[in-house]
N, C-alpha and C positions, 0 to 999 in steps of 0.2 A: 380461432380455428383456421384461418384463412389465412392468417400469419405462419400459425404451425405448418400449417399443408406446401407453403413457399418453401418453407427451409428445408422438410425430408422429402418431398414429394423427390429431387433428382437423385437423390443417394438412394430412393426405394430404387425409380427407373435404372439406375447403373447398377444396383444387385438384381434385378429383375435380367439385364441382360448380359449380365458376369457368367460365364461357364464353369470360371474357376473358383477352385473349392478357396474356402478360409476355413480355419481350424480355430475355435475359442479356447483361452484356459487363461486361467488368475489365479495368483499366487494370495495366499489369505493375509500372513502376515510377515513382518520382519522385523531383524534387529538391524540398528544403523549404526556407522561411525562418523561422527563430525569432526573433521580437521580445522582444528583454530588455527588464526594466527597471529602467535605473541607481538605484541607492543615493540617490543624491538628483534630483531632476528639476533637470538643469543643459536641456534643451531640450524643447520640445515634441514633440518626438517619439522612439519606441524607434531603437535602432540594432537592426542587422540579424545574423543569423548563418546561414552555408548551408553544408547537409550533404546528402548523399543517405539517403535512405529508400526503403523498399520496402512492398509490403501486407500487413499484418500475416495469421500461418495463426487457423484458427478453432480454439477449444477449445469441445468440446462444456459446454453448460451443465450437465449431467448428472454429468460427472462430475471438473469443476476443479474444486480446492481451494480452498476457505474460508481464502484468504492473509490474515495480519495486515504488510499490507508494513511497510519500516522509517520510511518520509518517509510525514507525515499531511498527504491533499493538502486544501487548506481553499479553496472556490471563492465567491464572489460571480456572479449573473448577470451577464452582459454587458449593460449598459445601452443600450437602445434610442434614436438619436440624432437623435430626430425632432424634440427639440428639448433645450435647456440641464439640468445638473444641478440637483436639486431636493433639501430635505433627506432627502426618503425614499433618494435616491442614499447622501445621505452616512452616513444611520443604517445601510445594508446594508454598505456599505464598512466602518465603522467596528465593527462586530459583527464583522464575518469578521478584521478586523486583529488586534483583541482576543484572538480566539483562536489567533491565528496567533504574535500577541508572547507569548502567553501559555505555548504549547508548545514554542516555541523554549527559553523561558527555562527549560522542565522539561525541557529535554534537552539541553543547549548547543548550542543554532542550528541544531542540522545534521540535525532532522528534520521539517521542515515545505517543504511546498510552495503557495505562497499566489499565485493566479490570478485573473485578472478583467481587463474588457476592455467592448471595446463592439460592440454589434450595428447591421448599417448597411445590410443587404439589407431590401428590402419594400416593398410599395406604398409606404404609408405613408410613410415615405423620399423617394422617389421624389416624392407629390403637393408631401411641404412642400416640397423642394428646388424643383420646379420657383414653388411657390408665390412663392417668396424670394428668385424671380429669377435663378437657377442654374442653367447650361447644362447641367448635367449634373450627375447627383447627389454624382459623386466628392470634385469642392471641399467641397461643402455636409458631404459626414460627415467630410472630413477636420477640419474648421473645429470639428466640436463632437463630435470624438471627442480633441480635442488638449484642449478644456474639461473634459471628464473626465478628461483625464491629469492637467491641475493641478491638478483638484481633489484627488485623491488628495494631492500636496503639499501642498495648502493644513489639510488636515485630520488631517496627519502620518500618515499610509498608505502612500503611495511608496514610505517606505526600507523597507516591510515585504513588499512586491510582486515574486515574481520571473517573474513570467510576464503582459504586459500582451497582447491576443490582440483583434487588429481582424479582423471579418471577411472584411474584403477583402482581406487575406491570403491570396497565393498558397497557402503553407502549409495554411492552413487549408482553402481551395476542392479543392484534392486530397484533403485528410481527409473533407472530406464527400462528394466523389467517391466514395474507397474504402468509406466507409462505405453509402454509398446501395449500392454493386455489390454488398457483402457481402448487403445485406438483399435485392435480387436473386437473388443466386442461390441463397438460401439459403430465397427462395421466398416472402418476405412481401411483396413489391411487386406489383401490377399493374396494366394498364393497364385504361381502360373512362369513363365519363363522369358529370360530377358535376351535379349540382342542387342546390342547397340555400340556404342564409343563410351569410354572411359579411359578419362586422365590420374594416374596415378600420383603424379606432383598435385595437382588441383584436388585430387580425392572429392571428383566429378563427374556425374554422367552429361552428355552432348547427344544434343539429336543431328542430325546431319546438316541441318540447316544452321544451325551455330558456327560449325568450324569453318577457319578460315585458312587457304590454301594447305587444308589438310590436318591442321592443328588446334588446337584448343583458344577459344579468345583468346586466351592470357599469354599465347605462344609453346606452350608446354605440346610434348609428343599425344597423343591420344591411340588407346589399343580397341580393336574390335573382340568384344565380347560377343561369342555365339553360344546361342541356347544356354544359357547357365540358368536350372533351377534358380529363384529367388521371389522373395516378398516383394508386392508392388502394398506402396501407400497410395490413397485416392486420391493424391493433388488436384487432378482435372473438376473434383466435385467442387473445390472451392474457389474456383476461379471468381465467380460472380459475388459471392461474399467477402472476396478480397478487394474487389472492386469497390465494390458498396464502403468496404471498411474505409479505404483509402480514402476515397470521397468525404465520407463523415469526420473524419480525422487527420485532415492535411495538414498536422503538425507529429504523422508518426515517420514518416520516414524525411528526415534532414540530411544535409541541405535541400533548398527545394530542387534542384536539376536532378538530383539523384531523386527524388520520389517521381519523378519524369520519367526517366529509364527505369524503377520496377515497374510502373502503372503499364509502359509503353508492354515489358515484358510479358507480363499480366495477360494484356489485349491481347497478345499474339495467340495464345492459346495455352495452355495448362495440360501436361502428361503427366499419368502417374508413374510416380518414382519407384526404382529400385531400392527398396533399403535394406536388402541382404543378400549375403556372399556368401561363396561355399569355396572359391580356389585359394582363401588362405585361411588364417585361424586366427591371428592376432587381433579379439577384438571381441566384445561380451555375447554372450552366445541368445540368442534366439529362446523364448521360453516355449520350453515341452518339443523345442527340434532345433538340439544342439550340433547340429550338422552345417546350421547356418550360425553365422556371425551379425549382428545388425551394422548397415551402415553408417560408416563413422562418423557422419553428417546427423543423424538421428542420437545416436551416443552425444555430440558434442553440446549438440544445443537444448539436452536436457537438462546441463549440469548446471541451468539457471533457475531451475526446478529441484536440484537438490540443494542449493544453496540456502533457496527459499523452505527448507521443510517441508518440503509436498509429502512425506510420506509421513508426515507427522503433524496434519496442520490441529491439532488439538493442542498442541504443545503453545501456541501465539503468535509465533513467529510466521508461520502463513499467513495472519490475519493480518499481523500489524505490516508487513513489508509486500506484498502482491498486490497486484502487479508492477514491474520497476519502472522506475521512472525514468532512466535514460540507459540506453544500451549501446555503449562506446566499440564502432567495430568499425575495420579499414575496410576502403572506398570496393577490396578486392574479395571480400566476403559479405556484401550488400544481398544479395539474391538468396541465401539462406538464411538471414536474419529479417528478411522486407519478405520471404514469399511462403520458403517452408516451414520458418518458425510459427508465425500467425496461423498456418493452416494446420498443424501440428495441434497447439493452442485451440482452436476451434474444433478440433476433431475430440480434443478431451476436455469440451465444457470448461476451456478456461478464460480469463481475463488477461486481450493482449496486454503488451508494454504500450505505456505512454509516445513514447520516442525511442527511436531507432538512428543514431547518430553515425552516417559513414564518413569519416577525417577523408583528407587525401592523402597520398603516397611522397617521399620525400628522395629527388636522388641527389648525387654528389658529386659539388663541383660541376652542372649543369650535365652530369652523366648518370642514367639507371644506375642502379645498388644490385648489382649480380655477383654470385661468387666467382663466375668465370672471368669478371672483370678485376676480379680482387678488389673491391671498392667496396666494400660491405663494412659500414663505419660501426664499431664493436663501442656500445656507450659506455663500458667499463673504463675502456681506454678514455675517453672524451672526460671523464668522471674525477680519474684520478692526475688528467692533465690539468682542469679547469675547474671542477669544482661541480656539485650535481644543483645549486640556484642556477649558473650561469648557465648549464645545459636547460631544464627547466622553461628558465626567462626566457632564452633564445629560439626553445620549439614552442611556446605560447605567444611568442609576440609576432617571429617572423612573417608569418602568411597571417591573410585571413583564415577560420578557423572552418576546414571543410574542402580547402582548396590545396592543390599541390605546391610543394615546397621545394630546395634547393638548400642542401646542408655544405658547408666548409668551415673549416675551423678561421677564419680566415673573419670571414662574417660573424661570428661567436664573437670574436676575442672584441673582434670593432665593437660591435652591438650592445656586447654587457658591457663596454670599459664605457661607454658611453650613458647606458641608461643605470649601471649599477655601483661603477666604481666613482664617475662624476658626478652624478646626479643626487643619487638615494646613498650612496656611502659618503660622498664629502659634505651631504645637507647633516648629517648626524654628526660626522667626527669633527665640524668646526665648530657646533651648536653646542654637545656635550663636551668638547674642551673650554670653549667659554663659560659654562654652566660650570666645570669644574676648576678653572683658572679663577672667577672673578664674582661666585657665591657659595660661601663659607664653604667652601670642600665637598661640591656638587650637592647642594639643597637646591631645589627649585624655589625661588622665592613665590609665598603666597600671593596671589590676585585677586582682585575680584570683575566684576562686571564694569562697573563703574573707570576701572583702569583700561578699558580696553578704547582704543582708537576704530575708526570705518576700517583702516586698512589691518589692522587684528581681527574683527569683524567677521571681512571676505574671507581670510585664510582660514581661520577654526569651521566658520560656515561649510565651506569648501568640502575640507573633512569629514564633517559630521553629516553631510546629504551626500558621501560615497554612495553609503549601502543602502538606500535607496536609488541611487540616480544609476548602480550600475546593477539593478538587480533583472532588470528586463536582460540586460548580455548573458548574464551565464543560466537562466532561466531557457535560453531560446538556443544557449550552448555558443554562443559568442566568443569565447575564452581571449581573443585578441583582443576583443574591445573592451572588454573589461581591466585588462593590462592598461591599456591605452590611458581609458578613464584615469586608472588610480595614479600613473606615473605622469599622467596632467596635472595633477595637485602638487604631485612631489617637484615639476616644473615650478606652480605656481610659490612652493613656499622658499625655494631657491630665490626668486624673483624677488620674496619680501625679506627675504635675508637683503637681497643689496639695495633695497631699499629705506629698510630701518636702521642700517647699518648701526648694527649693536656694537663691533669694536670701536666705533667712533663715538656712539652714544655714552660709554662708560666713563670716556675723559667731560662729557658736555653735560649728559643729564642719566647720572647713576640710575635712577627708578624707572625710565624709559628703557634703558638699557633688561634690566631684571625683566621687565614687562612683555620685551621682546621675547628675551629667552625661555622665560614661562610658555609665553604662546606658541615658540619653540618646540619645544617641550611636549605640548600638547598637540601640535599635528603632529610630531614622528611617532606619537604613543597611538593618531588612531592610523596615520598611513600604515605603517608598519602590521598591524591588527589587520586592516585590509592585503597587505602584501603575502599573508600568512599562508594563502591556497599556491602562491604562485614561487616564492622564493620560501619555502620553509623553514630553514637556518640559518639564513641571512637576519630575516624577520625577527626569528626568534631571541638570538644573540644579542637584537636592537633593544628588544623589548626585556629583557635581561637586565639590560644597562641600565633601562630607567626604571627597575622597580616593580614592572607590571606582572603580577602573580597570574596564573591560570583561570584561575577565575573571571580575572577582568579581560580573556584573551576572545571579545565575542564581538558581533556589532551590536548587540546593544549600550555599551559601553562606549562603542564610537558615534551611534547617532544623541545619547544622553547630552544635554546643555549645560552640565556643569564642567568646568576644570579641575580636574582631579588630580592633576602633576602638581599643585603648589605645594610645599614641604617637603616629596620626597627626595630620598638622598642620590643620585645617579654616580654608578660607577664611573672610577677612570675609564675616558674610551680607549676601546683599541680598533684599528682598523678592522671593518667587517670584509671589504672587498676592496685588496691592496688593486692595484691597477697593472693591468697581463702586459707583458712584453709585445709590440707590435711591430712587427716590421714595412708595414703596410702606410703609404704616406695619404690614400685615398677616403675623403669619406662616408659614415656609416647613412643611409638616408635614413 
């Protein structure tokens, strides 16, 4: 009782001394649409699927259980489609794939749920469309919400995507429905009237004491809102449960500096938020007082709730994937994923996310990424110049993972020709041309245990204690060290290439030579198997070559003690990663 009386005792006191009215109403039921998306991007756009749903009951926060579900749901924000995909799109998309190809392969496919999508309600919206000539905003986000769809193909993401989630999705405008009534009647909504600063680039409100010489942190203009009727949500009620949360779970907001600065935020003090407008219309209307729109900060971070079935959790998919386990968002939108999501969440009896992941920002050529600079590096381009591993490889290895980066094609070209085209491309194309020069028309010769030398040994060793030895990295969201790890081995079996020297063994001692190759053989089947999260087609073209069906495409395959390469037949190689042209005599660290 004395636990229950902590938790509502402040939200009676703040309705006790509220003047302003709140209005109840719940919608009973609905129909929804789910947008898949296909295995490969054969069109621009998801196809459709409809089912009925209903509004999910509440469970007290208090006293649900601390579920470990079985499907790890791994999200990307929804990207804001005010204007075209930029690389910082592609480097979040492609962190979240990583770990998403990554856990599949630690559990055969069939425990991950991997989401993302795009956001297309807000002013903001609204001004560019009309700006660009657009009757109405609808064409305009369909047009560059179908440019993030391909990009996700372009950057090999797609086939790892099952859940693409546009906001103007019926489906989804009923989820934020339900969710807005929940928070209604559960007593954190009310009405009354707003003043203050808001950034329309940021689709932000600022209290006076945030701006700086007049402007919004992030630098953007900010406009003074006076008296505009609107919804206030009670963020002030949870300040001290967000505290408390923080404390008990100092592995939800990553890296740790950034769970620094929201805690710091936190302490400062907590106002309740504006979360509806009346001076535009683009954007899902308010239920039972369609005069308001909800704000687009409320719409966006639902759609990790209609991803999940919240308005269908009888269906399974609520049970099996809630809440997510890691939530992939840049360093620039931390404070609605670290402050007003979680309160959000607690405000409708839910179970936050595990982790909250804010990456850093990347500029170009040791300069910010602004359109007014024209330096806003387009990955399409990048893509069709180099190659989407080489993009990839280059934004997971560069930085530590969490920290600010510096992009040039420049560093690319060095970087991959170094760790992709010398290292992990010429360890394969000199291995499977001896394997196909000098046994019977590329058979791996069979081995056994007994053939194997200490220095055979270290190297398969080596391999087979990857997914174990690098499971702590992308577990804690490491993604560079994990690179690091694997592309160590692929050093070390370079190292036992010119050590065994199999071209020279085959004039001296024929069966030394096979033996090599074998074991050959056998780390580029499980490197490559490990490479799979981070160069996807590179990987897979490897593993092509030598025979390895889907099935075997897992780590348990690579941590297993047996050699499974002896007898099969490996293709002709062909170059996987010719080597880029470089003008640049300096080199890559």
């Amino acid at each position: 009782m004395t636990h229950m009386l902590q938790i509502f005792l402040p939200m009676i006191l703040l309705l006790a001394r509220s003047t302003l009215t709140a209005s109840l109403s719940m919608q009973n039921t609905f129909v929804h649409r789910r947008f898949l998306s296909p295995r490969k991007l054969t069109t621009r756009f998801a196809t459709t699927r409809l089912f009925s749903s209903s509004i999910p009951q509440r469970q007290s926060q208090s006293t649900r259980p601390n579920r470990n579900p079985a499907t790890k749901l791994i999200t990307t924000p929804i990207y804001y489609v005010n204007g075209p995909p930029h690389i910082g799109h592609a480097y979040t998309s492609i962190s979240a794939d990583v770990l998403s190809r990554y856990h599949r392969l630690n559990t055969q496919h069939d425990g991950v749920f991997f989401q993302t999508g795009t956001d297309e309600y807000g002013q903001k919206v609204a001004t560019t469309s009309e700006g660009k000539g657009f009757d109405s905003p609808q064409p305009f986000v369909d047009e560059v919400s179908a440019q993030f769809r391909s990009l996700l193909g372009v950057i090999d993401v797609e086939e790892s995507v099952d859940r693409f989630i546009r906001t103007t999705e019926d489906e989804h405008a009923q989820t934020v429905s339900a969710v807005w009534n929940k928070m209604m009647e559960n007593g954190y909504i009310y009405k009354g009237t707003y003043s203050g600063w808001y950034s329309v680039r940021d689709e932000c409100f600022y209290n006076e004491g945030e701006l700086v010489d007049g402007k919004a942190p992030s630098g953007s203009e900010v406009v003074m809102t006076e008296k505009e009727e609107s919804y206030f949500f009670r963020l002030s009620a949870f300040e001290e449960p967000l505290l408390k949360f923080y404390d008990e779970n100092p592995d939800f907001v990553q890296p740790k500096g950034r769970r620094n600065e929201v805690v710091s935020f936190v302490k400062s003090g907590l106002q309740d938020l504006s979360i509806s407008r009346t001076s535009f219309d683009w954007g899902i209307r308010v239920p039972e007082d369609p005069a308001h729109v909800i704000y687009v900060w409320i719409d966006a971070l639902t759609n990790y709730l209609t991803g999940a079935n919240y308005l269908d959790k009888s269906s399974g998919q609520w049970e099996s994937c809630w809440p997510p386990t890691v939530q992939m968002v840049g360093k620039d939108i931390l404070r609605f994923h670290a402050v007003y999501w979680p309160a959000m969440l607690m405000a409708i009896g839910e179970e936050l996310p595990r982790t909250v992941f804010a990456h850093g920002w990347w500029t170009v050529d040791g300069e910010k990424m602004s359109k007014s600079e024209g330096n806003v590096v387009d990955p399409f381009d990048i893509v069709e110049k180099f190659g989407s591993d080489r993009l990839r490889y280059f934004l997971c290895s560069e930085i530590g993972f969490g920290s600010d980066g510096d992009f040039s094609e420049r560093k690319l070209v060095k970087k991959t020709n170094v760790a992709l085209s010398n290292s992990y491309g010429n360890l394969v194309q000199r291995t499977l041309t001896m394997l196909f020069k000098n046994c019977e028309g590329g058979i791996v010769p069979p081995i056994c245990t007994e053939d194997l030398s200490e220095n055979d040994k270290k190297l398969l060793s080596a391999v087979r204690e990857l997914p174990e030895s690098t499971e702590d990295f992308l577990c804690h969201v490491q993604i560079h060290k994990y690179v690091d790890a694997v592309f160590e081995v692929v050093r070390q079996a370079n190292v036992y290439v010119e050590e065994e020297e199999p071209f020279r063994t085959k004039k001296t001692d024929f069966r030394r030579m096979q033996v090599t190759l074998a074991v050959l053989a056998e780390a580029i089947r499980g490197i490559s198997i490990m490479c799979l999260p981070i160069i996807p087609d590179g990987a897979s073209k490897v593993l092509g070559m030598l025979s390895c069906g889907e099935k075997e495409r897992n780590f348990r395959s690579v941590r297993g003690g047996e050699i499974v390469m002896g007898g099969r037949v490996v293709a002709k190689p062909k170059p996987v990663y010719m080597r880029l042209d470089d003008d640049h005599d300096d080199d890559v660290e």
